[in-house]
C-alpha positions, 0 to 999 in steps of 0.5 A, a space after each residue: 505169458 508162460 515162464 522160460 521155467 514152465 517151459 522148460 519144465 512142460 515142454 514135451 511132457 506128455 506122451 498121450 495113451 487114449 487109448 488105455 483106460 480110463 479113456 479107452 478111445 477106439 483109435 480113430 478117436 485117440 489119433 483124432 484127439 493127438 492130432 488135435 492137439 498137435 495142431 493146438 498151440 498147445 502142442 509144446 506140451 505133448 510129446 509121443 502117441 502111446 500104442 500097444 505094439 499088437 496095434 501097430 498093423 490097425 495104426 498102419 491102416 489108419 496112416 492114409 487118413 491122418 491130417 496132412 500136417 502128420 504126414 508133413 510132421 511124421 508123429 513120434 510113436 511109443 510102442 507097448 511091448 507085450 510078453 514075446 519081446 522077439 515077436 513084439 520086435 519083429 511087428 515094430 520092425 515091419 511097421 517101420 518099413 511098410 511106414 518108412 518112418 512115417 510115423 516113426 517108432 522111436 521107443 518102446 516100453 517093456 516089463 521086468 521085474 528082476 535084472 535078469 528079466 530085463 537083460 533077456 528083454 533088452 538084449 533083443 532091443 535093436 541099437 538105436 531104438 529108446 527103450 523104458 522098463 517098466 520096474 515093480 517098486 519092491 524089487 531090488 531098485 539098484 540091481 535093476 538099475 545097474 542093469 538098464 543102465 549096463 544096456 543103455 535102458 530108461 526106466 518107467 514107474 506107474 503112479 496110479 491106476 483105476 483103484 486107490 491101490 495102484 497109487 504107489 506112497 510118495 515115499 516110495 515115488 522118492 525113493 525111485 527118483 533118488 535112485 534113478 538119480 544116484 544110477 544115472 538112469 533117465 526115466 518116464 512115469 505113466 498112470 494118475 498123473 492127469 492134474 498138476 498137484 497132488 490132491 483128492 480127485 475120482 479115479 475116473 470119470 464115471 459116475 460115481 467112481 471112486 476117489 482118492 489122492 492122486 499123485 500131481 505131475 508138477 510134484 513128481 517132475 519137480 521132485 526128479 529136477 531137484 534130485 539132479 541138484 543133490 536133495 535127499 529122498 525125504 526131502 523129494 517126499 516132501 515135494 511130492 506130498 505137497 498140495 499147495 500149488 502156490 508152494 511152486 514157484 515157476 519163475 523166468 529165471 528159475 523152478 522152485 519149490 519152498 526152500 529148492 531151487 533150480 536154474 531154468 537151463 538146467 531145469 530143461 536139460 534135466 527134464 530132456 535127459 532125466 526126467 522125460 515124460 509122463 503117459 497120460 489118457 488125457 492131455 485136455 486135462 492137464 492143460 486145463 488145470 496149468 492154465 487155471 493154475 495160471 501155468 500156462 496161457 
């Protein structure tokens, strides 16, 4: 049986993005595999479909040949917006009306890298309309915060990618967390975070893909919960490099890790408005390692 913890703690925590690598499914085959799992008893698990707003036109087409529990359920959409903020926009607001909300484009995902850049990108930004910035982990974090907070923004931080370089160091990941905690800045992550505890893992799945240590999405979602309970930057490090899944405890009444220690309730209020999700080309993936962890049935 799945703790109330477990639940609070996973429920709606990953936004699926087959289409990018290293999945890189056609979209049929990514709509195919969200709506099977829309359809699983998993689906407590999965929150929006990621899509690059470019797409929106091709999702569109596809609209008539979705499963009839899609149409009676409209899917919750996350659009990637490219460089021309106001023309990305303007491709969000056509789909909206020619799909009338069915499914629904209700956040969108951007790039800055200093706080005047995201003030131009966020100004464009209809009322009503979640948006996530994605921010470089050497830039000015206070400054930038400051900003999306200012515009009502979230913030998004990549934890991997398709070579070892792309994995940002734990103390770096803390640092992030601690400081979208102390700005009151909710946040997202995206990239690496396929397996629930850090541990050595291929970057792909292609023969011979390079390894290497990999952020866990447990570690990261449990670090945010307890830096919304006071704990310091180094101690969020120490709980992001942990590798021990039985470090974590996943109780009824209360998630904790060692000597942190959080109620459930406040775990799923925390994950609802802090802690919000993570972008993951796979959702079998985490599924099958929380249930070989026993995390989940």
């Amino acid at each position: 049986m799945t703790t109330r913890s477990a639940q609070a703690l996973l429920a709606g925590l990953v936004d699926y993005a087959g289409l990018f690598p290293p999945a890189s499914l056609t979209l049929p085959d990514a709509l195919a595999e969200y709506a099977r799992w829309q359809a699983s008893p998993q689906a407590w698990l999965v929150g929006r479909f990621v899509v690059p707003a470019s797409r929106l036109d091709e999702l569109g087409q596809a609209v008539p040949g979705l499963p009839a529990a899609a149409a009676a359920q409209p899917w919750r959409l996350s659009a990637l917006l490219g460089p021309d903020t106001r023309a990305e926009l303007a491709r969000v607001a056509a789909f909206g009306v020619a799909q009338a909300g069915r499914p629904l484009v209700d956040s969108v995902e951007l790039k800055a890298s200093s706080a005047d850049e995201a003030e131009a990108a966020l100004a464009l930004l209809p009322v009503g309309l979640t948006s996530y910035v994605e921010l470089p982990l050497a830039a000015d974090l206070p400054a930038l915060l400051a900003a999306l907070r200012g515009r009502g923004a979230r913030a998004k931080i990549r934890t991997g990618g398709l070579v070892p370089e792309a994995i940002p160091p734990a103390a770096d990941v803390a640092r992030f967390i601690a400081a979208c905690a102390r700005e009151g800045v909710p946040f997202k992550a995206t990239a690496g975070l396929h397996h629930p505890v850090r541990g050595e893992h291929a970057l792909t799945g292609a023969a011979g893909a390079p390894r290497a240590v990999l952020h866990g999405f447990l570690n990261l979602f449990a670090a945010a919960v307890f830096a919304r309970t006071g704990a310091s930057a180094a101690e969020l490090e120490s709980v992001l490099l942990e590798t021990d899944p039985a470090a974590f405890a996943l109780a009824d009444e209360a998630l904790g890790w060692r000597y942190l220690s959080a109620p459930a309730a406040s775990v799923a209020e925390w994950r609802a408005g802090f802690a919000t999700s993570f972008g993951s080309c796979s959702i079998a993936e985490p599924v099958a390692d929380l249930r070989a962890l026993g995390v989940i049935v």
